[in-house]
C-alpha positions as CSV (number, residue, x, y, z in Angstrom):
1,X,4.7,-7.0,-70.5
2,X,4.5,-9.9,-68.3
3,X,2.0,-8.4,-66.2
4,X,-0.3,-7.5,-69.7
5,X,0.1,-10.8,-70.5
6,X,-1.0,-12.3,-67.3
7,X,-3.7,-10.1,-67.2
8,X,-5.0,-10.6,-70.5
9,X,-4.7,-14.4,-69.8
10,X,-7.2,-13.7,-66.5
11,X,-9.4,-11.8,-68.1
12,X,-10.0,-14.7,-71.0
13,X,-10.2,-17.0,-68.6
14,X,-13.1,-15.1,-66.7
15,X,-15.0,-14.5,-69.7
16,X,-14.9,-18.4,-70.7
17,X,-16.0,-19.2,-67.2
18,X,-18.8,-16.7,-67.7
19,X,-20.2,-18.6,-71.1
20,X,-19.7,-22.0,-69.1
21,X,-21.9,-20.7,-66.2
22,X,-24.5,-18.7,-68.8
23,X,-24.9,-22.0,-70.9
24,X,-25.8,-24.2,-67.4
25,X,-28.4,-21.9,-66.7
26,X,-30.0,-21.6,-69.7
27,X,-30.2,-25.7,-69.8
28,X,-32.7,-24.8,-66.2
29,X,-35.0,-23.7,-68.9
30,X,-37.2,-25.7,-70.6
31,X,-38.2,-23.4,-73.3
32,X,-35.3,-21.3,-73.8
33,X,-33.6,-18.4,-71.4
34,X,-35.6,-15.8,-71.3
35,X,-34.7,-12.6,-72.5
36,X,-34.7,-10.4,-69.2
37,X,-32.8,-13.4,-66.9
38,X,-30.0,-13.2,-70.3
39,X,-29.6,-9.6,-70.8
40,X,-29.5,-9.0,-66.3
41,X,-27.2,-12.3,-66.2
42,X,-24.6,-10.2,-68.6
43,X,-25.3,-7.0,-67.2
44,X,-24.7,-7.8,-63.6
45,X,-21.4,-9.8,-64.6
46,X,-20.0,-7.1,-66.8
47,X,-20.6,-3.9,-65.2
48,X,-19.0,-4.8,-62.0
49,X,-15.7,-6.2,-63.8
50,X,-15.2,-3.1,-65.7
51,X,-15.1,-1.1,-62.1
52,X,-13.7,-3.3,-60.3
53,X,-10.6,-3.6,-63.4
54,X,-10.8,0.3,-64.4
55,X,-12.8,2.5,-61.4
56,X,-11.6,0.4,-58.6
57,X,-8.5,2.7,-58.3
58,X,-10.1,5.8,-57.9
59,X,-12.3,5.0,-55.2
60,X,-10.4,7.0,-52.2
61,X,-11.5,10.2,-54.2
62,X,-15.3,9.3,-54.5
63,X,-15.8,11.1,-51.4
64,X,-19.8,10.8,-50.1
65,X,-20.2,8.9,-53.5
66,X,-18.0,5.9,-52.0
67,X,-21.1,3.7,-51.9
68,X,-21.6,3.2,-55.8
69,X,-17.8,1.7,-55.3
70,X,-18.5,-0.6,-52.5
71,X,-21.9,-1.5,-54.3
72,X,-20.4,-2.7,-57.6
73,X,-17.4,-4.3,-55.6
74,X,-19.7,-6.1,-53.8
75,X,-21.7,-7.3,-56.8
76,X,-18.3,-8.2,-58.6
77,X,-17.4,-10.9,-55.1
78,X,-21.2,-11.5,-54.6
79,X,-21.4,-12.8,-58.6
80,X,-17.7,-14.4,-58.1
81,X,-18.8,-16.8,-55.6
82,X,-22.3,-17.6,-56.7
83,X,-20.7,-18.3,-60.1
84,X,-18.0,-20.6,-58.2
85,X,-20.4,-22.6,-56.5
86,X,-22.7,-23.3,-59.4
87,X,-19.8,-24.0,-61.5
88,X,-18.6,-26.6,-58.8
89,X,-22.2,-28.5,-59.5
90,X,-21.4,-28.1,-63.5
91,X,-17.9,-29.3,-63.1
92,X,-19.4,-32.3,-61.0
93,X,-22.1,-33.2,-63.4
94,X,-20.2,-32.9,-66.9
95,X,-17.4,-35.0,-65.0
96,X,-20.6,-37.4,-64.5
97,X,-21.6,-37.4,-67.8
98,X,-18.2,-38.3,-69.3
99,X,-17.4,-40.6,-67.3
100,X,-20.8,-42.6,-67.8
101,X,-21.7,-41.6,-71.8
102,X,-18.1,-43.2,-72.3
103,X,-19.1,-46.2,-70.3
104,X,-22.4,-46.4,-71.9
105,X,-20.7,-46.4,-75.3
106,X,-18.6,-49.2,-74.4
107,X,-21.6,-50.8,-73.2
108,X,-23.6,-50.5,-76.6
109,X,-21.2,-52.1,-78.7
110,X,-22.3,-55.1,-76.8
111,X,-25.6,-54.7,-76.4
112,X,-27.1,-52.5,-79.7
113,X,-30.8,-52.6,-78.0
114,X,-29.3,-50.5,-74.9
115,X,-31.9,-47.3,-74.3
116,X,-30.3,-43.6,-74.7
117,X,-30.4,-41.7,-71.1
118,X,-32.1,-39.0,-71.1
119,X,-28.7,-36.7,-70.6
120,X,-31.2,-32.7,-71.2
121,X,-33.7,-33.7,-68.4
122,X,-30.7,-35.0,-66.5
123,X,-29.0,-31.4,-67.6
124,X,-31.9,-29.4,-66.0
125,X,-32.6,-31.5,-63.2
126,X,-28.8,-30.4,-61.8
127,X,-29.1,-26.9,-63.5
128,X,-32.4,-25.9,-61.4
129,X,-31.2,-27.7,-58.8
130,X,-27.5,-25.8,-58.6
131,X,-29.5,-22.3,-58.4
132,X,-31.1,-23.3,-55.8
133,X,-27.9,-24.5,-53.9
134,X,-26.4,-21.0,-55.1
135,X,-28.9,-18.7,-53.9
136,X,-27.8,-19.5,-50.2
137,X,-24.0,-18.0,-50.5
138,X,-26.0,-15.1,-53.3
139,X,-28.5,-14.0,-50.9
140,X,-26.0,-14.1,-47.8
141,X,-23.6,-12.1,-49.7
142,X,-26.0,-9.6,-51.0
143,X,-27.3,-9.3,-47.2
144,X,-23.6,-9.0,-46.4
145,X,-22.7,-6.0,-48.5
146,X,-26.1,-4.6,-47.5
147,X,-26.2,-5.1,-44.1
148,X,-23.8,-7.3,-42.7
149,X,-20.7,-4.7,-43.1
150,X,-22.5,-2.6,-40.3
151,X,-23.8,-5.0,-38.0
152,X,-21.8,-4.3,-35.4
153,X,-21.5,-7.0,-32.4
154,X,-20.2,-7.0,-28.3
155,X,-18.0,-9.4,-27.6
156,X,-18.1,-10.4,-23.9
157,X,-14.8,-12.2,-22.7
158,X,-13.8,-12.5,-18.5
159,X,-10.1,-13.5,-17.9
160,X,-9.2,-14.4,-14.6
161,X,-5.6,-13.8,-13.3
162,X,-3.9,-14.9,-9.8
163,X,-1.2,-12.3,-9.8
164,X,-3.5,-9.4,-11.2
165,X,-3.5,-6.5,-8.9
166,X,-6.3,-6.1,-6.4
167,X,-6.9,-2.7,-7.6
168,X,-7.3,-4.3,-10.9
169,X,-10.3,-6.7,-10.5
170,X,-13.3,-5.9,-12.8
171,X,-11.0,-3.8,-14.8
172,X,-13.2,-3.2,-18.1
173,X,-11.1,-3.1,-21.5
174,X,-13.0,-2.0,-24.6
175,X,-11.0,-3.4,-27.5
176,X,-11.8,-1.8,-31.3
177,X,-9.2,-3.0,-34.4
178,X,-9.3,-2.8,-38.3
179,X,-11.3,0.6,-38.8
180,X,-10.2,0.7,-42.3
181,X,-11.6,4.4,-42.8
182,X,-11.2,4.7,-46.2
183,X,-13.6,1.6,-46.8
184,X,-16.5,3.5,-45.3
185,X,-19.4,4.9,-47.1
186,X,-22.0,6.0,-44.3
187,X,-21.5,8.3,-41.5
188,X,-24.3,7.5,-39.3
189,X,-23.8,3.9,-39.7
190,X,-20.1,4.4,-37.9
191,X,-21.7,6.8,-36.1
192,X,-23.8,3.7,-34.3
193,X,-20.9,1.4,-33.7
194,X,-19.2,4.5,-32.1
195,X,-21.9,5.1,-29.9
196,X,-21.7,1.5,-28.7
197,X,-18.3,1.6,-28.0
198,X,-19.0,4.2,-25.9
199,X,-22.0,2.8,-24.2
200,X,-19.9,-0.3,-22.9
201,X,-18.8,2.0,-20.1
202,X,-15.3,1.1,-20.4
203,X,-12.4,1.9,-18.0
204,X,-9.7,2.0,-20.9
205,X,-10.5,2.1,-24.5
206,X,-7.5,0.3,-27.0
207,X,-7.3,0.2,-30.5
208,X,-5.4,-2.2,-32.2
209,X,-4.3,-0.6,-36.1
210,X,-5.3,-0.3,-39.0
211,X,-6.7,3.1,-38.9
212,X,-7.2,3.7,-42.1
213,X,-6.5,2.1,-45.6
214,X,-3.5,3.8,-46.8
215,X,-3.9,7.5,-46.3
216,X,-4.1,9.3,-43.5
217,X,-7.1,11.8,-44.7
218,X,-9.3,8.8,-45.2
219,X,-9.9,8.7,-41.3
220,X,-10.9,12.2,-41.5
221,X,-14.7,12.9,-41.8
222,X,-15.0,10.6,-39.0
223,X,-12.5,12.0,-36.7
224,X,-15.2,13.8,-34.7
225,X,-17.5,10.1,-33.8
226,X,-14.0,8.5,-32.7
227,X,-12.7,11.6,-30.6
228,X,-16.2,11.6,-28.6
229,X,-14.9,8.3,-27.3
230,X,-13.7,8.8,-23.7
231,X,-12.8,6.5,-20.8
232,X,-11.6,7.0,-17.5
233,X,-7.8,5.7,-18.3
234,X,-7.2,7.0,-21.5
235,X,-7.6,5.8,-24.8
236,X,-4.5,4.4,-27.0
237,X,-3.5,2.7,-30.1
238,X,-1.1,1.2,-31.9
239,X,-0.1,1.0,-35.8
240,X,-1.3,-1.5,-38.0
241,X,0.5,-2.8,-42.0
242,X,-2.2,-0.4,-43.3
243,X,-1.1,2.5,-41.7
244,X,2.2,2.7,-43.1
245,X,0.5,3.2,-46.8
246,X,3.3,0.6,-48.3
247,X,0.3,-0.4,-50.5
248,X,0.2,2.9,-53.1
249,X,3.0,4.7,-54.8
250,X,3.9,8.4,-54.0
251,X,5.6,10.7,-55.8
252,X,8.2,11.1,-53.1
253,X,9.4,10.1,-49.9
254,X,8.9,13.1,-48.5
255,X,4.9,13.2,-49.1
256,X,4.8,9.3,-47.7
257,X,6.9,10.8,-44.6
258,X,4.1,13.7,-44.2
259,X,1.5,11.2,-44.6
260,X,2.8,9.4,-41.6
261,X,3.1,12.9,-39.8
262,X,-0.6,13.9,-40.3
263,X,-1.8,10.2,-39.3
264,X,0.6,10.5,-36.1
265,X,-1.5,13.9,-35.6
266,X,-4.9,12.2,-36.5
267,X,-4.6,9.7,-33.7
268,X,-4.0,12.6,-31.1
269,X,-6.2,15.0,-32.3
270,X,-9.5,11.9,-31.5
271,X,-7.7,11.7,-28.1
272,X,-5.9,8.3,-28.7
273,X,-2.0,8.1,-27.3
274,X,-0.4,6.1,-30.2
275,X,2.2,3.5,-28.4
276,X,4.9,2.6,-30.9
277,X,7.5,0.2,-29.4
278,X,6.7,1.8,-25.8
279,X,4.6,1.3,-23.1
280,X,3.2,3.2,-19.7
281,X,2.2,1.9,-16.2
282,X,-1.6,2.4,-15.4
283,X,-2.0,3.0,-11.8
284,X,-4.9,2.6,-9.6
285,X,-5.1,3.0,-5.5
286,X,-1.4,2.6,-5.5
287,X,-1.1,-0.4,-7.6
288,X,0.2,-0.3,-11.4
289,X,-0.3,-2.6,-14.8
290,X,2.0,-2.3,-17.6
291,X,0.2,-1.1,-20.9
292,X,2.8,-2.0,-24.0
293,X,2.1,-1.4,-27.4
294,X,4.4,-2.2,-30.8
295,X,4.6,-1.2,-34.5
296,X,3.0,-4.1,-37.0
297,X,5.0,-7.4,-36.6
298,X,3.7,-9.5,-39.2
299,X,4.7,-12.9,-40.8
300,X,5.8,-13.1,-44.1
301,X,5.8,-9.6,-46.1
302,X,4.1,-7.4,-43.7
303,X,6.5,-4.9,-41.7
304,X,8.2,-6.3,-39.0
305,X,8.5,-2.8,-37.5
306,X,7.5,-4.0,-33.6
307,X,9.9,-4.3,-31.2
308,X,9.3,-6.1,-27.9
309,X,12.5,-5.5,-26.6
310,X,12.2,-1.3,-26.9
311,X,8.3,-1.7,-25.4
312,X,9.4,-3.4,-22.5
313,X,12.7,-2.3,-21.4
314,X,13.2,-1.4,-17.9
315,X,9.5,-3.7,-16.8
316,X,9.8,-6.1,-14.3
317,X,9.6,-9.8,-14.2
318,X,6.9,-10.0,-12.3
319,X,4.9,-7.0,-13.7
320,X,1.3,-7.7,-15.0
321,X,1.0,-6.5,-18.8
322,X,-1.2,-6.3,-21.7
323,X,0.4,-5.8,-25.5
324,X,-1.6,-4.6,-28.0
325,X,0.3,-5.8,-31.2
326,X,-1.9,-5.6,-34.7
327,X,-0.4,-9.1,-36.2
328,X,-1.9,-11.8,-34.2
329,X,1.2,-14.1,-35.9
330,X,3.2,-12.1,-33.6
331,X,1.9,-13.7,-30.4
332,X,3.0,-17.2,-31.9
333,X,6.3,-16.2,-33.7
334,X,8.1,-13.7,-30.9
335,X,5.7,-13.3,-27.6
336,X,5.2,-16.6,-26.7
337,X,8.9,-16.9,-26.5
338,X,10.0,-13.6,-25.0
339,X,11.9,-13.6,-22.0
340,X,9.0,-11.6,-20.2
341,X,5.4,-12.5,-19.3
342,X,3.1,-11.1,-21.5
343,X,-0.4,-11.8,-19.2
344,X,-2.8,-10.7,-22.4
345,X,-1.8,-9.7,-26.1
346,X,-4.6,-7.9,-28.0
347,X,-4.7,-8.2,-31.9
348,X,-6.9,-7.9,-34.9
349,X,-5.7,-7.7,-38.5
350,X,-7.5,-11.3,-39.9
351,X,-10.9,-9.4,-39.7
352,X,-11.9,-12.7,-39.5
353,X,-11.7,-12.7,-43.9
354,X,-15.0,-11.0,-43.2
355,X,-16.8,-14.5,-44.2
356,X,-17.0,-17.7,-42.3
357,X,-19.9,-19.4,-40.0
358,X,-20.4,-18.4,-36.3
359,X,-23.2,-20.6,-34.6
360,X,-23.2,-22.6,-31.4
361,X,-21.0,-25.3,-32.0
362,X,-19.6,-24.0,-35.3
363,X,-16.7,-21.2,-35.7
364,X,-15.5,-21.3,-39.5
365,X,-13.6,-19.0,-41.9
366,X,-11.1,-19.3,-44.8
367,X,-9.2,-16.9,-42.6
368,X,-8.1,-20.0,-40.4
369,X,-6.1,-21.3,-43.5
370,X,-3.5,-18.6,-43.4
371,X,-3.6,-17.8,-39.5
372,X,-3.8,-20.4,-36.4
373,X,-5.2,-17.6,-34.5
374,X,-7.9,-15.9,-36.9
375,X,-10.8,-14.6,-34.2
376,X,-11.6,-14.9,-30.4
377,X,-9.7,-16.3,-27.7
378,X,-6.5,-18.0,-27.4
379,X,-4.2,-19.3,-24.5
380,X,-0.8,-21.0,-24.6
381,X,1.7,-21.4,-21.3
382,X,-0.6,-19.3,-18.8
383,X,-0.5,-16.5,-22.0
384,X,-3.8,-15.0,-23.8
385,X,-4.0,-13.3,-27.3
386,X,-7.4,-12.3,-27.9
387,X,-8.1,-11.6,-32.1
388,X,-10.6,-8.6,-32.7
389,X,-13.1,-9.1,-36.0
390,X,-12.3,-5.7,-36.7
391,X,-14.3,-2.7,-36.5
392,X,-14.5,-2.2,-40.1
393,X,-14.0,-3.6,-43.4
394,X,-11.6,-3.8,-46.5
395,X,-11.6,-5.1,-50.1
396,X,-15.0,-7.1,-49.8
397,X,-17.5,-4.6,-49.2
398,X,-19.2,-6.8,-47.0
399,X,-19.3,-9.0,-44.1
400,X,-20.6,-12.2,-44.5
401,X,-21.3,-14.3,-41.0
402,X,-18.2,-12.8,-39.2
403,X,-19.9,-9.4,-38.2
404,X,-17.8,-6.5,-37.1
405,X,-16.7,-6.7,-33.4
406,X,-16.3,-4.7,-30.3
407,X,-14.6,-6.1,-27.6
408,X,-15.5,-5.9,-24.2
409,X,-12.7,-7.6,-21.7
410,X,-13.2,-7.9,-18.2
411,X,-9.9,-8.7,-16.0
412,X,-10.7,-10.8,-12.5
413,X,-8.4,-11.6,-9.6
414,X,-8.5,-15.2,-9.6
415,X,-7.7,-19.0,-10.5
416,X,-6.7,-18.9,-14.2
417,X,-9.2,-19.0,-17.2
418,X,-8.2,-21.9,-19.0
């Protein structure tokens, strides 16, 4: 009942917002709204809230029609924040007009010979001038849902190391994160960003969780483009809070236990050796790096599955090791203080909230609200964590400015990156 209640409350609220928003833009007209900008203004809020509120949960069974999903998901966030931002400018200006019609009145009981403002050119002055504002975030999120969610990008990152094995210098890591399977709607578009994972000519290929949504078949009909994936040392993974499928019911425990089995199986059948609390040496010309990888650790109500203790038992002091752990929260809550020397953690997870600003001079997203450690490069105490974009996408059909990532780290013999 409470949750009816609280939805119902939501939902009122939403369509009140709407009537604020449709009444600011017709003020931008002079002569009235005309019919064809009225009717596609309702049409293009409505429709998507009805899927997003009703279809929404039916989307892993859509199959090859997965894209009319994504496309009115994408319209529903694309219309949310456009809506947002020229209701800001509304909000701004009404506050305005209070605050001065009341002053003004004040005023005029003074002076009775005080003009009337001209408050409905003022009123479409700020409405024309709030869609223009609003067609910057509108047009980059329409790109974003169009585009943007395929645009994969190479990341090029060299970390130098004193005590990195000889053997070891140039070593080429390819880092992917965050497929999110179940999100995608176009197998030659993840075909592509395959293909340039491969082409990076990597010595070791390592994927950081979140294979897939919830369920284990979403990763399915693209098993084949991630199992033509080779490199010289092997390719391994690690789960991510997606994997576990905590995030739909099942009608028993037992099916939720074979979901885990056939994901297990999914990872080896595309080649990848899934590291869950363990880890392996890599050796090269006699020499040998520890490779450790943990369940999901995550802050707050994420599983806290990962166990550094189990991935590292019987390592050395004075071993050098990569961790690939999904949560980048982990690396600040338990690495940084473990008793061994983690060299480099790899993560994903944030995806980076999929929006943000990335320019020369400029690295912004919401995402950096919620973790300290949202994208790129990080070192504390001589130890690195680098956060992967993510390879895919989830929720938000869409990326807007923080473009899908693949991660190419090259490891050098000498004085330390700072």
């Amino acid at each position: 009942m409470g949750r009816l209640i609280f939805f119902l409350f939501f939902l009122g609220m939403l369509i009140a917002f709407d009537f604020y928003i449709f009444n600011g833009l017709k003020a931008s007209f002079k002569n009235g709204m005309p019919r064809a900008i009225r009717w596609s203004y309702w049409l293009f809020s409505i429709v998507p809230l009805v899927w997003v509120m009703i279809a929404m949960p039916m989307q892993q069974y859509l199959g090859d029609y997965r894209w009319i999903s994504n496309l009115f998901i994408g319209l529903f966030f694309t219309m949310l924040v456009s809506k947002a931002v020229f209701g800001s400018i509304l909000l701004i200006e009404d506050i305005y007009r209070i605050l001065r019609f009341s002053g003004e009145n004040a005023l005029r009981l003074v002076n009775t010979d005080k003009p009337v403002f001209n408050w409905e050119s003022r009123r479409r002055f700020v409405a024309q001038l709030g869609i223009v504002l609003t067609s910057i975030p509108f047009l980059s999120f329409l790109h974003g849902i169009s585009f943007g969610k395929y645009a994969f990008r190479v990341h090029n990152v060299k970390l130098n190391f004193p005590d990195l094995p000889e053997a070891f210098d140039g070593l080429r890591i390819v880092q992917i994160s965050d497929i999110h399977a179940g999100s995608f709607d176009s197998v030659s578009a993840v075909q592509r960003g395959a293909e340039m994972v491969q082409a990076q000519n990597a010595d070791i290929i390592l994927f950081t969780g979140d294979l897939v949504n919830n369920r284990a078949e979403e990763i399915e009909p693209y098993m084949h483009l991630f199992e033509k994936l080779n490199a010289p040392m092997g390719k391994f993974s690690v789960l991510g809070n997606h994997d576990y499928a905590h995030y739909v019911p099942w009608e028993s425990e037992e099916a939720e236990a074979e979901n885990m089995k056939r994901l297990f199986k999914n990872h080896a059948d595309m080649g990848f050796r899934l590291l869950n609390n363990e880890s392996l040496l890599l050796e090269k010309k006699g020499q040998q790096i520890r490779l450790a990888g943990v369940e999901n650790w995550g802050k707050g109500r994420f599983p806290k599955e990962g166990d550094l203790d189990k991935a590292f038992v019987g390592s050395g002091n004075d071993e050098f090791s990569i961790l690939m752990s999904h949560d980048p929260s982990h690396w600040t809550h338990k690495i940084l203080g473990f008793d061994k020397h983690v060299h480099l953690t790899l993560s994903g997870h944030t995806h980076g909230m999929q929006m943000g600003v990335e320019i020369p001079g400029i690295k912004w997203s919401p995402s950096k609200w919620i973790y300290p450690q949202w994208a790129g490069l990080y070192n504390k105490q001589g130890k690195y964590l680098y956060v992967n974009r993510g390879f895919g996408f989830l929720g938000f059909p869409g990326r807007v400015g923080i473009l899908p990532e693949i991660t190419v780290i090259e490891l050098k013999k000498g004085t330390a990156t700072s």
